[in-house]
PALO-216698 format. One line per field, with one value per residue: residue number from 1; residue in three letters; x negated, y negated, z negated of N, C-alpha, C in turn. Coordinates in Angstrom, 3 decimals. Example, Ala and Ser with C-alpha at 12.3 -4.5 7.8 and 13.67 -1.06 7.14 Angstrom:
BEGIN
fiba	(1/2) .
guse	(ALA/SER) .
nX	(-13.190/-12.850) .
nY	(5.690/2.250) .
nZ	(-7.800/-7.080) .
caX	(-12.300/-13.670) .
caY	(4.500/1.060) .
caZ	(-7.800/-7.140) .
cX	(-13.200/-12.900) .
cY	(3.300/-0.030) .
cZ	(-7.800/-7.870) .
This chain:
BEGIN
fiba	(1/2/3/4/5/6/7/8/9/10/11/12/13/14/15/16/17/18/19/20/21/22/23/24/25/26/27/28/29/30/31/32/33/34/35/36/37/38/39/40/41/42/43/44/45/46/47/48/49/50/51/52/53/54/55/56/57/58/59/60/61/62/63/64/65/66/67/68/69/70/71/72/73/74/75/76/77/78/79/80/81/82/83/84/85/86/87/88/89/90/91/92/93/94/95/96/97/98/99/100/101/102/103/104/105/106/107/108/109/110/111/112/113/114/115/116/117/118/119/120/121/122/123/124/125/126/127/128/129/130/131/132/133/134/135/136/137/138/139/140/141/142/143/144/145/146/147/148/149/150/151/152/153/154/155/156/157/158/159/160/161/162/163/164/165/166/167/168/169/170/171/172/173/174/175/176/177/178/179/180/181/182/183/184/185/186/187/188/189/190/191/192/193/194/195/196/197/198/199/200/201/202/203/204/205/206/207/208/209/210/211/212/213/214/215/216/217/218/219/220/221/222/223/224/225/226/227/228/229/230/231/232/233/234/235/236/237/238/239/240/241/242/243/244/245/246/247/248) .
guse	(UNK/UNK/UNK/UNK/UNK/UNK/UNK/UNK/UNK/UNK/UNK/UNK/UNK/UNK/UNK/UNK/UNK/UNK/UNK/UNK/UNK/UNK/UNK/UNK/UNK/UNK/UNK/UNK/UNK/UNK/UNK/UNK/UNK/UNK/UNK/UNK/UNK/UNK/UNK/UNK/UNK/UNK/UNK/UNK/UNK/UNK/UNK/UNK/UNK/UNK/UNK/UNK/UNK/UNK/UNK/UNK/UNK/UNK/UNK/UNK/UNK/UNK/UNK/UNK/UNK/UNK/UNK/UNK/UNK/UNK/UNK/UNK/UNK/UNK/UNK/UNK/UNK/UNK/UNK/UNK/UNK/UNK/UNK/UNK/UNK/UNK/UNK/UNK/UNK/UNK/UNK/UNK/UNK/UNK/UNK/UNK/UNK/UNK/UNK/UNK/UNK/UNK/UNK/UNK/UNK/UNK/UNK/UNK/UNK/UNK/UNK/UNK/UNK/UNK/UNK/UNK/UNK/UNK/UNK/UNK/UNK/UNK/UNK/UNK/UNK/UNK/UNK/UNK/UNK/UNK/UNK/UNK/UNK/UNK/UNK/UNK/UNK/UNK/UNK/UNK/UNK/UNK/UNK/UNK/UNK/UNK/UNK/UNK/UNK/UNK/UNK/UNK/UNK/UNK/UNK/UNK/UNK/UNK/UNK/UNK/UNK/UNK/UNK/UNK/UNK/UNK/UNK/UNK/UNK/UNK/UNK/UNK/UNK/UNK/UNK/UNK/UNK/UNK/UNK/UNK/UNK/UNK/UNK/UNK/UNK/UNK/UNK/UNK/UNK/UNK/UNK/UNK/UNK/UNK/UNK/UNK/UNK/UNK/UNK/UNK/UNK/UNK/UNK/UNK/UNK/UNK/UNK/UNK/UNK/UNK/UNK/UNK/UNK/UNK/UNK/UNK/UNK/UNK/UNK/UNK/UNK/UNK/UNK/UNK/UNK/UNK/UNK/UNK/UNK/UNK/UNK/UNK/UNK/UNK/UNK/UNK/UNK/UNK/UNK/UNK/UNK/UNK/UNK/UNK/UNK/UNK/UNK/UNK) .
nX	(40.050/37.817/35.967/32.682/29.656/30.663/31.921/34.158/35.340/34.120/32.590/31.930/29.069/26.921/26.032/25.979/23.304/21.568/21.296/20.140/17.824/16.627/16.356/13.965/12.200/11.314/10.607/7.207/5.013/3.916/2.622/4.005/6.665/6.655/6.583/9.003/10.469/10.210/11.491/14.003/14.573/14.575/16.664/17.885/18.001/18.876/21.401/22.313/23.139/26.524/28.694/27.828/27.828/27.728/24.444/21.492/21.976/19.619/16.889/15.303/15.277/17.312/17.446/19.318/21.387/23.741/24.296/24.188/24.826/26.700/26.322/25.740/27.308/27.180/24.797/22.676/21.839/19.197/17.712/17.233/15.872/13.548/12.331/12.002/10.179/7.563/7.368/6.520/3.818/2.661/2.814/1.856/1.331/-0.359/-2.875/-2.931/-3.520/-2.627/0.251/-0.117/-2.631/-2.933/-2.473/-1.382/-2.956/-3.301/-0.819/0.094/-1.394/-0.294/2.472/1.193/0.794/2.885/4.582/3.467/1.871/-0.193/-0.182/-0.001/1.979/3.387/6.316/9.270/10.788/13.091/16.632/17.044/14.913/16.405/18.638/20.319/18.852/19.988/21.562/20.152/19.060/20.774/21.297/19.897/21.221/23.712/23.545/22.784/24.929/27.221/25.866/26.075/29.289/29.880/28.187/25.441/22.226/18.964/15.768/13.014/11.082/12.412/13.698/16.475/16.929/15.641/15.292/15.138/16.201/18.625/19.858/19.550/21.777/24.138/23.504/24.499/26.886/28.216/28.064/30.057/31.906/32.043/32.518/34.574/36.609/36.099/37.531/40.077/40.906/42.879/43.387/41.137/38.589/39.729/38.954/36.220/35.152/36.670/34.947/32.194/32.366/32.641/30.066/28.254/29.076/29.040/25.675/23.786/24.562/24.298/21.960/19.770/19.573/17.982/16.007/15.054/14.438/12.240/10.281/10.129/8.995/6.133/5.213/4.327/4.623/5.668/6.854/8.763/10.204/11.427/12.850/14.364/16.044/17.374/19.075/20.426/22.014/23.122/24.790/26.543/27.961/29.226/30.565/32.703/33.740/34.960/37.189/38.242/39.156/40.493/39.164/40.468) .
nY	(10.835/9.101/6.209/6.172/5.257/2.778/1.158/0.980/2.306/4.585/7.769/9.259/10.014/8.626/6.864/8.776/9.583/7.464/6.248/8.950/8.408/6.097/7.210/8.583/6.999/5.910/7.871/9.433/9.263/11.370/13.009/15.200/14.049/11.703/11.757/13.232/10.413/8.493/10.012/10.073/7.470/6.496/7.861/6.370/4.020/4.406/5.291/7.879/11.398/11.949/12.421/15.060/17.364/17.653/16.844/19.160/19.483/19.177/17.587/14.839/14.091/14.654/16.606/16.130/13.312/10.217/7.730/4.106/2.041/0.171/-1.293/-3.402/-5.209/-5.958/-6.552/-4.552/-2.598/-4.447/-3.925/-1.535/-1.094/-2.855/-1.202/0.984/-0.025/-0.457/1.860/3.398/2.307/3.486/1.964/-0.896/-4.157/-4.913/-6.707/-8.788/-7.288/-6.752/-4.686/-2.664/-1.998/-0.419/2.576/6.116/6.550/3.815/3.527/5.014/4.180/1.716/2.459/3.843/1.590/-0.429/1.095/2.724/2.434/0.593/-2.104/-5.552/-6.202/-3.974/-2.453/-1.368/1.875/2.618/2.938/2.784/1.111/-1.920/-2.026/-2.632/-1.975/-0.595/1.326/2.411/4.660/6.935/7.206/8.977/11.474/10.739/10.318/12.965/14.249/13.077/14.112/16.900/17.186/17.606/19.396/19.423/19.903/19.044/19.105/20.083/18.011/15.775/13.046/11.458/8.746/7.575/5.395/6.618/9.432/8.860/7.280/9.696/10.617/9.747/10.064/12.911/12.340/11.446/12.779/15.192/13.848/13.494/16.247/16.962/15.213/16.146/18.420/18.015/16.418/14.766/13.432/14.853/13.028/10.488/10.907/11.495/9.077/7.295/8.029/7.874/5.163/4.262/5.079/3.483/0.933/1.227/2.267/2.556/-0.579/-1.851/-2.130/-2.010/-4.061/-6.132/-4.677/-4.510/-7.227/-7.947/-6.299/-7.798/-9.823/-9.425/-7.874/-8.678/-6.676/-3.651/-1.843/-3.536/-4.946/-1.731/-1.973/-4.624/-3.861/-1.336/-3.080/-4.401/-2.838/-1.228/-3.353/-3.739/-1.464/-0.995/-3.255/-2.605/-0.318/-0.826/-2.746/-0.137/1.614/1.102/0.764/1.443) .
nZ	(20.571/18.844/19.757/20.775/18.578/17.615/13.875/12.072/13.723/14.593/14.846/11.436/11.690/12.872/10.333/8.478/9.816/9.708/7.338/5.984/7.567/6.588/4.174/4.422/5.082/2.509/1.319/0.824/3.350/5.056/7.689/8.866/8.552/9.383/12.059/12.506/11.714/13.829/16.112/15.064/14.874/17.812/18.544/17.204/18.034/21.006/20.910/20.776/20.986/21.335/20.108/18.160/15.900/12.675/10.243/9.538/6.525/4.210/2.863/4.646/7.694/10.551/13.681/15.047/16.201/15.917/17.727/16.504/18.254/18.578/16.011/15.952/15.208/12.232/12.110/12.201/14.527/14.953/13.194/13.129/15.342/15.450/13.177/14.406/16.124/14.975/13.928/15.723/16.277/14.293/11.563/9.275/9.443/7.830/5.511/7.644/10.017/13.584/14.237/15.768/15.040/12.834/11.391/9.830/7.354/6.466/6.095/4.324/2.090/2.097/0.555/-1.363/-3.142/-3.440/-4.406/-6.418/-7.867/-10.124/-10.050/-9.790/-8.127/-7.576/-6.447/-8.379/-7.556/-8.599/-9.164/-12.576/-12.974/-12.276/-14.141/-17.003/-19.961/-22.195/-20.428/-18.741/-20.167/-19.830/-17.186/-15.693/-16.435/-15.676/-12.880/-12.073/-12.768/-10.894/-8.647/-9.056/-9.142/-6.337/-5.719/-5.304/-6.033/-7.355/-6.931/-8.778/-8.265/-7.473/-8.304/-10.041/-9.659/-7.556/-4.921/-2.537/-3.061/-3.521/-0.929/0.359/-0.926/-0.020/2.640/2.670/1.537/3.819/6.015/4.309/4.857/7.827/8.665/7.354/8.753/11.793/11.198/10.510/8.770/6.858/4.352/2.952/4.110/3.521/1.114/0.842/1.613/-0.590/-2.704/-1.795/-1.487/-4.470/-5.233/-3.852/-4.955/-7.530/-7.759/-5.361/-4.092/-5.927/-7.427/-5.269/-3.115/-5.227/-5.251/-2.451/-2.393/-4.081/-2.671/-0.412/-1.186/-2.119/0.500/3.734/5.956/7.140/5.184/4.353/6.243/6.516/3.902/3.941/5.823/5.059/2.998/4.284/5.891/3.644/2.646/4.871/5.444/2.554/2.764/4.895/4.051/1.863/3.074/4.636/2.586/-0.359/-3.442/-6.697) .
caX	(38.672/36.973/34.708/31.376/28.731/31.296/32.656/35.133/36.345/33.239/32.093/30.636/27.765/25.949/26.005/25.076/21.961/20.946/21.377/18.573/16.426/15.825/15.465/13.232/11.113/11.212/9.432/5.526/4.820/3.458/2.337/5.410/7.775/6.570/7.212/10.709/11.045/9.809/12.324/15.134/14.456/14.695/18.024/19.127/18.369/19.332/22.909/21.789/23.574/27.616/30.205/27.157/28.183/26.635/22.893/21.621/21.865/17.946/15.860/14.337/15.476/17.694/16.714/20.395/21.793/24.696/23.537/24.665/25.066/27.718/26.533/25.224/28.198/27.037/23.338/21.792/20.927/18.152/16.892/16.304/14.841/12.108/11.764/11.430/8.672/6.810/7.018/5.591/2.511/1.739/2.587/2.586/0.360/-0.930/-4.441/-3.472/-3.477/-1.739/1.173/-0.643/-3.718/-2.473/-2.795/-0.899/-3.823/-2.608/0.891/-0.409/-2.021/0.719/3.551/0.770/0.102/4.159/5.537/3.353/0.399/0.270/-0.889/1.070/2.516/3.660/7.850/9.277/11.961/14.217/17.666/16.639/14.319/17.156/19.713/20.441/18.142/20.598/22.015/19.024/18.554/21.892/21.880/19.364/22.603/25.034/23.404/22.869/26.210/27.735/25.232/26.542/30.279/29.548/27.233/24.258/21.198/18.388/14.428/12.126/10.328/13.160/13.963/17.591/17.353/14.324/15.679/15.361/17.761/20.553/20.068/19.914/22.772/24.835/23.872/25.262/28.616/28.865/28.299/30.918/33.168/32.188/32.907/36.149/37.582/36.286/38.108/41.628/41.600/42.641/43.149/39.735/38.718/39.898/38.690/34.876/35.455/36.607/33.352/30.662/32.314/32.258/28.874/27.780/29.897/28.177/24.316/23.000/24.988/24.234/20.476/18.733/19.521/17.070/14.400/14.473/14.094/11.213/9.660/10.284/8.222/5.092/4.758/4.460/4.292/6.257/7.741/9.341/11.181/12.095/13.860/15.654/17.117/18.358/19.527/21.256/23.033/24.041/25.683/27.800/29.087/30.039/31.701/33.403/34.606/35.898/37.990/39.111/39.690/40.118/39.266/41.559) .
caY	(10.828/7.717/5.659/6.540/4.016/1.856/1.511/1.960/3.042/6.199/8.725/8.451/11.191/7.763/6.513/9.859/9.525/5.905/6.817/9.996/7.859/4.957/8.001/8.786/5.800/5.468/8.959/9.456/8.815/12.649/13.238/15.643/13.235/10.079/12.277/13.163/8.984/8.253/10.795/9.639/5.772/6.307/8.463/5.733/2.598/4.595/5.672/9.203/12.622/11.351/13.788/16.161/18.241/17.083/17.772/19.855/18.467/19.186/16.512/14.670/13.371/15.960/16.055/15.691/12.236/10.446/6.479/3.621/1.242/-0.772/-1.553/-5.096/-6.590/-6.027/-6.633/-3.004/-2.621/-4.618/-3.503/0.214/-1.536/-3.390/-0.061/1.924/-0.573/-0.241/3.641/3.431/1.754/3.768/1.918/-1.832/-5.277/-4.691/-6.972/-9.589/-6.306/-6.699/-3.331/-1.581/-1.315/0.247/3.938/6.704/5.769/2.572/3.719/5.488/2.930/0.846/3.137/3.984/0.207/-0.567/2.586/4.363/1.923/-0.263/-3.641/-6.811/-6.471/-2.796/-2.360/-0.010/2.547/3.690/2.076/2.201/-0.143/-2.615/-1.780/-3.236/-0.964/-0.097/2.037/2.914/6.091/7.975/7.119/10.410/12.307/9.932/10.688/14.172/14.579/12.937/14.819/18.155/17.229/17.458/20.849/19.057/20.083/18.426/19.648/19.721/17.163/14.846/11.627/11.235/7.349/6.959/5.287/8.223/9.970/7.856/7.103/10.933/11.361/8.753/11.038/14.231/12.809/10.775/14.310/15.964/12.987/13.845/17.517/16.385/14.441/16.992/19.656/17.093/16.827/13.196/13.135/14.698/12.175/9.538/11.294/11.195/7.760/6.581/8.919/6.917/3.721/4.306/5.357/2.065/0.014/1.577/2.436/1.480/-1.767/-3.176/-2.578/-2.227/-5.824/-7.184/-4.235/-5.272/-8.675/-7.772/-5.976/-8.805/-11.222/-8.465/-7.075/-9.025/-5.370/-2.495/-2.205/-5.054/-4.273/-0.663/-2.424/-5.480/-3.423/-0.766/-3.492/-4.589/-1.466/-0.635/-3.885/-3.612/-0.373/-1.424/-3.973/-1.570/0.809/-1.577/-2.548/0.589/2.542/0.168/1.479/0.656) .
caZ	(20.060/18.404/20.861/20.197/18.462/16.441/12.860/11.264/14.596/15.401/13.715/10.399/12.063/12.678/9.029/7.854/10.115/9.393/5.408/6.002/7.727/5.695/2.917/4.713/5.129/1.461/1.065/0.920/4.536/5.922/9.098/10.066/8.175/10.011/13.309/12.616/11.518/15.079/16.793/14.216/15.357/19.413/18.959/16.841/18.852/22.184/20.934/21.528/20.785/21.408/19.037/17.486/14.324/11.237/11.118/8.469/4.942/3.751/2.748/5.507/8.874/11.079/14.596/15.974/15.428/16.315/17.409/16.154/19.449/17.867/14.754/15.559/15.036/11.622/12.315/12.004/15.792/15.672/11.803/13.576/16.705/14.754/12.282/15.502/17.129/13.668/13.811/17.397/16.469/13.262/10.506/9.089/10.291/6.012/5.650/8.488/11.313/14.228/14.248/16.626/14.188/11.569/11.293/9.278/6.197/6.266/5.352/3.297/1.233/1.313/0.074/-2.800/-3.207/-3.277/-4.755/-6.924/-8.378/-11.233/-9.676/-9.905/-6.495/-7.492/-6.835/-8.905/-6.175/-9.378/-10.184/-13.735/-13.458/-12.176/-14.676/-18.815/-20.772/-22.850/-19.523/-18.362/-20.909/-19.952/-16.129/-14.781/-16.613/-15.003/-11.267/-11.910/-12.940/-9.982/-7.712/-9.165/-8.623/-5.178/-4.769/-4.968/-7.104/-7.159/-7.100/-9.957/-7.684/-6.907/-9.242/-9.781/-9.491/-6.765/-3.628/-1.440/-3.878/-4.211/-0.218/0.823/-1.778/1.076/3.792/2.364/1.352/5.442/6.677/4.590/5.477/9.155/8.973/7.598/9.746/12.123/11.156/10.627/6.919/6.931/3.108/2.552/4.917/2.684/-0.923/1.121/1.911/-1.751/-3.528/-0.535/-2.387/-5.833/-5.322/-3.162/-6.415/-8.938/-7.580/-4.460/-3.969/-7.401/-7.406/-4.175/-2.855/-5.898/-4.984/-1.553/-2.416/-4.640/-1.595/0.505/-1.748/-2.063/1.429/4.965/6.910/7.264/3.908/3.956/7.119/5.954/2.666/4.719/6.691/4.298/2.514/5.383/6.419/2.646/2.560/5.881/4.802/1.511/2.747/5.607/3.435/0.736/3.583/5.067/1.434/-1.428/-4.401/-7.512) .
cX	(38.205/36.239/33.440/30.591/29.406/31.912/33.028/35.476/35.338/32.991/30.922/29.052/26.643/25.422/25.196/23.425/20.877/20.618/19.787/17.168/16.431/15.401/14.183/12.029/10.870/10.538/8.026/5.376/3.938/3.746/3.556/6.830/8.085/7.406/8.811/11.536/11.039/10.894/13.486/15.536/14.768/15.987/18.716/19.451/18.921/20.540/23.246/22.721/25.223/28.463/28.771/28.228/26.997/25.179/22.816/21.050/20.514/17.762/15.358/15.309/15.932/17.296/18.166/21.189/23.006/24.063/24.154/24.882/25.473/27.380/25.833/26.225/27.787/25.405/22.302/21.380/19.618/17.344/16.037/15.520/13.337/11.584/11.074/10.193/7.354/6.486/5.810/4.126/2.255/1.616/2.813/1.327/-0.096/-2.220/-4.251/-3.653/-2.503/-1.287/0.124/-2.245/-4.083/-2.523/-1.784/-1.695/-3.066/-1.141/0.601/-0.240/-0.951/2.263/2.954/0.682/1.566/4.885/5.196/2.218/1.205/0.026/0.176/2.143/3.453/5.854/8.534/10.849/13.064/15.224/17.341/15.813/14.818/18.240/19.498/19.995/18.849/21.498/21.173/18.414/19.894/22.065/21.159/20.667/23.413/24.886/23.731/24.006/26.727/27.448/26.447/28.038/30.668/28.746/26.090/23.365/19.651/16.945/13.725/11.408/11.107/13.595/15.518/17.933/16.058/15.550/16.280/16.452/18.969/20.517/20.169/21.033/24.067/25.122/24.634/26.561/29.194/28.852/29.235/32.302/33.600/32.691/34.459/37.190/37.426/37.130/40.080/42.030/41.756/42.875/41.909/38.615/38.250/39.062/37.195/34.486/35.145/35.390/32.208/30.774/32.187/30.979/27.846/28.148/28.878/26.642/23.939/23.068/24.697/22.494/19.371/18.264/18.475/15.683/13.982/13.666/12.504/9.902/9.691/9.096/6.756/4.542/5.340/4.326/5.497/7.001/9.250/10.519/12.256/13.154/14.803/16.734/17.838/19.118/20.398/22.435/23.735/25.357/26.878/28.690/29.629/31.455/32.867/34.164/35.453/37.423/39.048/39.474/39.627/40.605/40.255/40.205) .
cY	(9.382/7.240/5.639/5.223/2.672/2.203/0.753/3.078/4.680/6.832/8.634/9.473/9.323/7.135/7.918/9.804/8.058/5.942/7.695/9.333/6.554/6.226/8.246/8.211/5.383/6.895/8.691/9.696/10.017/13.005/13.856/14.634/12.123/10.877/12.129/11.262/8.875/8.587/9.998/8.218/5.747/6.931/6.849/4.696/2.778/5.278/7.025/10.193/11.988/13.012/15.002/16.340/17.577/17.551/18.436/19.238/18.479/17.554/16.031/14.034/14.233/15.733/16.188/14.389/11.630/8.483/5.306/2.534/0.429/-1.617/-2.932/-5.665/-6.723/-6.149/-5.364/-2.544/-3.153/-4.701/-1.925/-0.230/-2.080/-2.035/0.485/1.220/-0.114/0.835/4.142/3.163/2.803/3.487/0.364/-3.030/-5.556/-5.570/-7.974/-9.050/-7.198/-5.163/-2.462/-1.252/-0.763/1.419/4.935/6.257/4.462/2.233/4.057/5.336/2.337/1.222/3.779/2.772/-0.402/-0.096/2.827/3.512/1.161/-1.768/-4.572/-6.866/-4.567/-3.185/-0.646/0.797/2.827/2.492/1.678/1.133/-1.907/-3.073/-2.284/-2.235/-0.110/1.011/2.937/4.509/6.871/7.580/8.144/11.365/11.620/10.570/12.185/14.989/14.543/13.842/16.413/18.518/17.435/18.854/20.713/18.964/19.441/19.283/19.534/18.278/16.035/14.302/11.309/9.652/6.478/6.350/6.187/9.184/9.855/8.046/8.241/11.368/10.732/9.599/12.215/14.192/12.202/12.276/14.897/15.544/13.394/15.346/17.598/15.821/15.527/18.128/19.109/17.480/14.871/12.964/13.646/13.539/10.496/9.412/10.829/9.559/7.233/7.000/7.753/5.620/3.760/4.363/4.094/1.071/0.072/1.610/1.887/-0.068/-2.655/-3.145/-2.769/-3.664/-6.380/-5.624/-4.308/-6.409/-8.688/-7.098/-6.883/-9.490/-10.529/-8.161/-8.312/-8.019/-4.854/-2.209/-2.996/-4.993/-3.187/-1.677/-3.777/-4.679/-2.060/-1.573/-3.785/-3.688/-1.022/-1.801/-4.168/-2.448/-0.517/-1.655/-3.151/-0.715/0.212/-1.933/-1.466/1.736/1.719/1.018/0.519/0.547) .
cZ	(19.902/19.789/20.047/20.067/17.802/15.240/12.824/12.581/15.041/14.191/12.325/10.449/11.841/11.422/8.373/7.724/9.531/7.902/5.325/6.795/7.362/4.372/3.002/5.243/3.732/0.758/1.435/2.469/5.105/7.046/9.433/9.789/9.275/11.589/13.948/12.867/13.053/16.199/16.441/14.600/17.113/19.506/18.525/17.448/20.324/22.264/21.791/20.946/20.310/20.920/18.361/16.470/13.602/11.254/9.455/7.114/3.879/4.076/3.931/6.601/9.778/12.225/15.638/15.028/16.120/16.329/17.269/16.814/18.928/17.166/14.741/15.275/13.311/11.084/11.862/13.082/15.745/14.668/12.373/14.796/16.416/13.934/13.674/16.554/15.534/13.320/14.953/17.505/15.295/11.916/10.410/9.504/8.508/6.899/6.509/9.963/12.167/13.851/14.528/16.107/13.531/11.865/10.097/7.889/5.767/5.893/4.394/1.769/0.609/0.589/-1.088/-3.565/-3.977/-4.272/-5.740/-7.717/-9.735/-11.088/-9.770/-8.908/-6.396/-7.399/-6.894/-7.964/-7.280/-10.047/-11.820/-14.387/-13.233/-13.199/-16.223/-18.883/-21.736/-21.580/-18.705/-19.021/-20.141/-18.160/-15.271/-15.031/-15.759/-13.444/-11.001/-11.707/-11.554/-8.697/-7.706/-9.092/-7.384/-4.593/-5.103/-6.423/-7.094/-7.289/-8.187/-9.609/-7.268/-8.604/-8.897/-9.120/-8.276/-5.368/-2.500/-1.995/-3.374/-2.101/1.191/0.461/-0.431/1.735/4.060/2.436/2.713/6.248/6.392/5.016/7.416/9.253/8.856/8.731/11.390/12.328/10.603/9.440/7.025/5.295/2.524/3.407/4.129/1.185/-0.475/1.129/0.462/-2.684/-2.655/-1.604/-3.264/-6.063/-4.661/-3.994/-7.432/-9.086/-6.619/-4.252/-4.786/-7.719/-6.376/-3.425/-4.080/-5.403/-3.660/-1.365/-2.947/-3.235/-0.733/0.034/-2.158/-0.732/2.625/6.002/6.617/6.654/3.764/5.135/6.920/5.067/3.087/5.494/6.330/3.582/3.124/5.762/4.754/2.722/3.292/5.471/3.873/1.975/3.777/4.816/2.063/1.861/4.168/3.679/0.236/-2.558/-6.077/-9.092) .
């Protein structure tokens, strides 16, 4: 059995989880959502629930996780440690606040302010708005597609190319990688593996790093945290899995 709380060498249950909750910090910020974040953040910084089964593949934040102890060697320990002090208080130090002033409203705000407005300071969540325009028309087919090679259908209400998408789409395929290896398919194993990368090559990897950045240079709160430190964690795995499955 793997040693729990490191990669390459543990289970990719922790990746799964870390994937669904940054999705889930990049969703509209609702009272039971934020909850789950809250829960989702103390398993993860206290390297909580050692060998679970996959959690269940719905939208949202599962409430068995698998924790990622290890993962400073690649600096993601102390991206969920700051998320998870930032959950604790409520929200983001927006306006000049200290943390602990901020309020669910105040997320609110700033995930309408961020996300969803039209103001100068607005950053837009959808690969397409990263991508040559000329790629940009045929890439909701492109996701969809990929989605549906896989099982996965999407909601009337879900955006093929929003953040939360693409970074729930992660979680689904580290779960069926975990059930895999679970159940001693070491060439499905591998196939989960090379799909995670192609998909970290092609979408997350190639645009999120500039909409972080863009969130970086907009937001001194909460935000801004969330998107460093997904940025952070996409790019260790990348690079992890370029190493342990290189794609041709």
């Amino acid at each position: 059995m793997a040693r729990h709380g490191t990669w390459p060498e543990g289970s990719p249950l922790h990746r799964q989880t870390a994937y669904r909750f940054f999705a889930g910090l990049l969703l509209y910020p609702e009272p039971d959502r934020i909850e789950h974040l809250k829960a989702a953040a103390r398993w993860l910084a206290e390297g909580d629930a050692v060998n679970r089964e996959p959690v269940n593949q719905s939208r949202g934040i599962g409430k068995r996780t698998d924790g990622i102890t290890g993962s400073r060697d690649h600096g993601i320990t102390q991206a969920v440690l700051s998320l998870n002090g930032d959950l604790q208080d409520g929200g983001s130090a927006a306006g000049g606040r200290e943390p602990g002033a901020a309020n669910l409203a105040d997320l609110q705000s700033d995930y309408v302010r961020f996300f969803r407005s039209s103001r100068h300071d607005f950053c837009y969540p959808y690969e397409g708005a990263y991508v040559d325009p000329e790629m940009s028309a045929a890439l909701s087919f492109r996701l969809e597609s990929e989605y549906a090679q896989v099982g996965v259908q999407l909601s009337v209400k879900d955006f093929p190319d929003h953040a939360a998408t693409e970074l729930e789409f992660m979680s689904y395929l580290c779960g069926l990688e975990a059930r895999a290896a679970m159940e001693g398919y070491g060439d499905a194993v591998a196939g989960w593996r090379r799909r995670e990368q192609i998909f970290l090559r092609d979408h997350l990897g190639r645009w999120f790093p500039q909409f972080a950045r863009r969130v970086g240079e907009t937001s001194r709160g909460f935000y801004r945290g969330v998107c460093a430190g997904a940025a952070d964690f996409i790019a260790s795995d990348k690079t992890c899995l370029e190493r342990l499955t290189p794609v041709m």
